[in-house]
C-alpha positions in Angstrom: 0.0 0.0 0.0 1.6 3.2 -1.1 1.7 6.6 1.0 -0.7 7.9 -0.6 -3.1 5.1 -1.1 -6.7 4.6 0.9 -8.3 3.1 3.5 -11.7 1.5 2.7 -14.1 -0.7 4.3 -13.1 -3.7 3.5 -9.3 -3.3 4.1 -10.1 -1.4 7.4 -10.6 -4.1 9.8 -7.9 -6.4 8.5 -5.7 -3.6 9.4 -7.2 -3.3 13.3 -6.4 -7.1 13.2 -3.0 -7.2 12.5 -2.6 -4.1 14.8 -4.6 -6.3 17.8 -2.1 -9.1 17.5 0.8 -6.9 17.3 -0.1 -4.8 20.2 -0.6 -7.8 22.2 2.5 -9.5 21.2 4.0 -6.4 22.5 2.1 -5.7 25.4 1.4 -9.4 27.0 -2.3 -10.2 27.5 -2.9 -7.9 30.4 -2.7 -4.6 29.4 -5.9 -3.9 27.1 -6.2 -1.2 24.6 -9.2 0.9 23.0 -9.5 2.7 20.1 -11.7 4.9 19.7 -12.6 5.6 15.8 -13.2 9.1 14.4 -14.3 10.7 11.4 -14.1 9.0 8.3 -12.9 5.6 9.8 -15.8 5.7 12.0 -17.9 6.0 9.1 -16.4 3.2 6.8 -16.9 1.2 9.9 -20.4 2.1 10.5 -22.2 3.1 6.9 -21.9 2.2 3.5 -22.0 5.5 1.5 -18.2 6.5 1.9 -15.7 4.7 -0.4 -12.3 5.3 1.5 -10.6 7.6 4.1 -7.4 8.7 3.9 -6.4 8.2 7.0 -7.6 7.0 10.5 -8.3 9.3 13.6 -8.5 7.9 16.9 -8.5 8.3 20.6 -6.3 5.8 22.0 -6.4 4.5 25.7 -3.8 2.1 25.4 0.4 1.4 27.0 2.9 3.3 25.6 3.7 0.1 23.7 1.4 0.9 21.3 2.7 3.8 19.5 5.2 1.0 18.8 2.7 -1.5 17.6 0.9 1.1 15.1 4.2 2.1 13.7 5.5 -1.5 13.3 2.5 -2.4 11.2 2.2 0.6 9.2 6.2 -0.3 8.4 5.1 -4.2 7.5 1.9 -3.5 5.8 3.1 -0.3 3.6 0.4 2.0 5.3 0.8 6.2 5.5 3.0 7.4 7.3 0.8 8.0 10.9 -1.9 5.8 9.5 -3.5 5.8 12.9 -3.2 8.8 14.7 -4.5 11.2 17.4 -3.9 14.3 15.8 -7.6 15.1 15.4 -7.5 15.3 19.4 -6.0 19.1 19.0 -8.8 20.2 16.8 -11.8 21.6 17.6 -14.2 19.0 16.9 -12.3 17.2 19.6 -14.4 16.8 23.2 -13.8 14.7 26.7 -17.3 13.7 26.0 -16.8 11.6 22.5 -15.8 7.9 25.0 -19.3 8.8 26.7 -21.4 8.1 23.6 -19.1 6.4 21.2 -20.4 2.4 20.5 -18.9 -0.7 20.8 -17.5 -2.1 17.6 -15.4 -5.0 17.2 -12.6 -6.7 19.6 -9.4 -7.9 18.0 -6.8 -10.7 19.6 -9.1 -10.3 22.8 -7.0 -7.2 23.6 -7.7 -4.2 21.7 -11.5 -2.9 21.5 -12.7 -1.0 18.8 -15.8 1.9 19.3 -17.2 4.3 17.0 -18.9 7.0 17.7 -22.8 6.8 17.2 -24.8 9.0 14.6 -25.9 11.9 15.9 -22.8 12.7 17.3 -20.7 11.9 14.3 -23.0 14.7 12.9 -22.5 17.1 15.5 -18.7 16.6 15.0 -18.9 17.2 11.2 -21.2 20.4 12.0 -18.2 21.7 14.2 -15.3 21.5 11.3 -17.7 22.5 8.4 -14.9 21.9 5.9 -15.8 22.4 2.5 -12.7 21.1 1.0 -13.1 17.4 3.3 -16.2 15.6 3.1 -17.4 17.0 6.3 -20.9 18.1 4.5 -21.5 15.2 2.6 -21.0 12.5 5.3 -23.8 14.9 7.5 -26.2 13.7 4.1 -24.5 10.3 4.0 -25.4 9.3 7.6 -29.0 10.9 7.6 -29.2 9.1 4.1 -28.6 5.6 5.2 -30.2 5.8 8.8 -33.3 6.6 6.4 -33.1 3.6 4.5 -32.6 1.0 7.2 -35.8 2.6 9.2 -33.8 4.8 11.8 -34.2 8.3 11.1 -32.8 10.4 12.7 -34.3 14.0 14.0 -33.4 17.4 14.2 -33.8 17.5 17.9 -31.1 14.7 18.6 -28.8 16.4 16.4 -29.1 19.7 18.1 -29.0 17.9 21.2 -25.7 16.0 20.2 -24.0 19.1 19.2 -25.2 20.8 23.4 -23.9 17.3 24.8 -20.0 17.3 23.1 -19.8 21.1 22.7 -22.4 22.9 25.6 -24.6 25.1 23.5 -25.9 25.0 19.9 -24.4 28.4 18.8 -20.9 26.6 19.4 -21.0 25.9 15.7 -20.9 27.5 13.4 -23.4 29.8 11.3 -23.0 28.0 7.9 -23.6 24.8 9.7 -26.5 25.6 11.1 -27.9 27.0 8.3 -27.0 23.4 6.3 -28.3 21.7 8.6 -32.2 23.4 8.5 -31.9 23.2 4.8 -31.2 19.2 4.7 -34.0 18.2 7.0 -36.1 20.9 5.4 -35.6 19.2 1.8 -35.8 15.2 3.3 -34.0 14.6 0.0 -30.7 13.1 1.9 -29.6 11.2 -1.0 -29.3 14.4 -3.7 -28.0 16.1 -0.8 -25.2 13.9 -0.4 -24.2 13.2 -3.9 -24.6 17.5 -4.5 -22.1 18.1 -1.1 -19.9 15.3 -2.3 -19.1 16.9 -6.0 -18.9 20.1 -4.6 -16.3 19.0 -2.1 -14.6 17.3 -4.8 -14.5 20.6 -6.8 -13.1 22.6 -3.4 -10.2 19.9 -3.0 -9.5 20.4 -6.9 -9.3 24.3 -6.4 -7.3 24.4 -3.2 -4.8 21.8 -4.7 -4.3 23.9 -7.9 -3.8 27.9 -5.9 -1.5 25.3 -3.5 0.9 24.5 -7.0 0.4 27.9 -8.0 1.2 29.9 -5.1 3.7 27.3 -3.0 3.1 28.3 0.9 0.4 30.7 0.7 -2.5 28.5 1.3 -3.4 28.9 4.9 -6.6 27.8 6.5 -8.1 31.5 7.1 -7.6 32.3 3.4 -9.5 28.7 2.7 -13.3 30.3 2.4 -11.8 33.2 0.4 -10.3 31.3 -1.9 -13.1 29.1 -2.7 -15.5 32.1 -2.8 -13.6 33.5 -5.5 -13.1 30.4 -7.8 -16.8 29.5 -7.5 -17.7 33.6 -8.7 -15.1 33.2 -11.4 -16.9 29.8 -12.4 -20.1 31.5 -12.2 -20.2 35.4 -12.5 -24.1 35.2 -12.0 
């Protein structure tokens, strides 16, 4: 698997294997691990409208043998560098709370335990980051979408609640995402929604990569917005 390859649901959890048995080979059989999944692994794991992630954010409660055992099998396997990592933790989607309501998943050489985090939280979390470049939008779709489908819908109400429960009040995030948020349970549509958030998104990445080659260093994350405002006029002056 190169550096820049992807992770996808069905490679996912043969990678969580052979990361169980290494940590425990490592570790002995006392010391149990849990990983808590994030973001786009957490969705792979859970749903079936996202085709890859490229990368896996956790929260780890583990030994410090495991920092070890993640970067042993990303050597072996070929994986990113940092295919598994906690970097997501200094963001500000991040909250103490996420352990409280994330879901059991899957257990792995009887050591390591796997959770996810459950639906309406996954959607308050992709409220707070809003990114239109990442697939932060269309995975809020995605999820309503496919809890739809299999006869679990999923309200307004426990999404606003979500947000209040990681974050402490509904105005935490931000305006645009509130806004999106009305309009998708407004139109019921989640399916169009999706597939409409997911092109756009693609388009954003595409734009962002090409000012990136243009103008090497100037792309910084308070410029991102700007940036994308201006490419979508130019596309269409009207």
């Amino acid at each position: 698997m190169s550096a820049d390859a992807s992770f996808t649901k069905e490679n996912l959890d043969s990678f969580l294997k052979e990361l169980g048995k290494e940590y425990r080979k490592r570790s002995g059989k006392k010391i149990p691990a849990e990983i808590v999944l994030i973001g786009g692994a957490a969705i792979l794991a859970r749903y079936g409208f996202r085709e890859m992630t490229n990368d896996v954010d956790a929260i780890v409660f583990a030994s410090s043998v495991m920092k070890d055992a993640i970067n042993n099998v990303g050597d072996r396997l070929g994986l990113p560098f940092d295919w598994l990592n906690t970097d997501f933790m200094k963001t500000k989607s991040f909250s103490e709370k996420l352990l409280e309501v994330s879901v059991y998943y899957k257990t792995f050489s009887n050591i390591l335990a796997i959770r996810t985090v459950s639906a309406e939280y996954l959607i308050a979390m992709k409220l707070m980051s809003a990114r239109r470049y990442k697939n932060d939008m269309s995975d809020v779709a995605g999820i309503l979408w496919e809890h739809q489908n299999n006869g679990t819908p999923i309200s307004l109400d426990s999404v606003r609640k979500a947000v209040v429960v990681l974050y402490d009040d509904w105005d935490s995030i931000p305006e645009k995402s509130k806004t999106y948020i009305n309009a998708v349970f407004e139109n019921g549509d989640y399916k169009t929604m999706y597939m409409q958030n997911a092109e756009r998104e693609k388009w954003s990445k595409k734009i962002l990569m090409d000012f990136d080659k243009a103008n090497p260093g100037e792309l910084k994350t308070e410029r991102i917005d700007a940036i994308l405002e201006k490419a979508r006029k130019d596309k269409d002056p009207t």
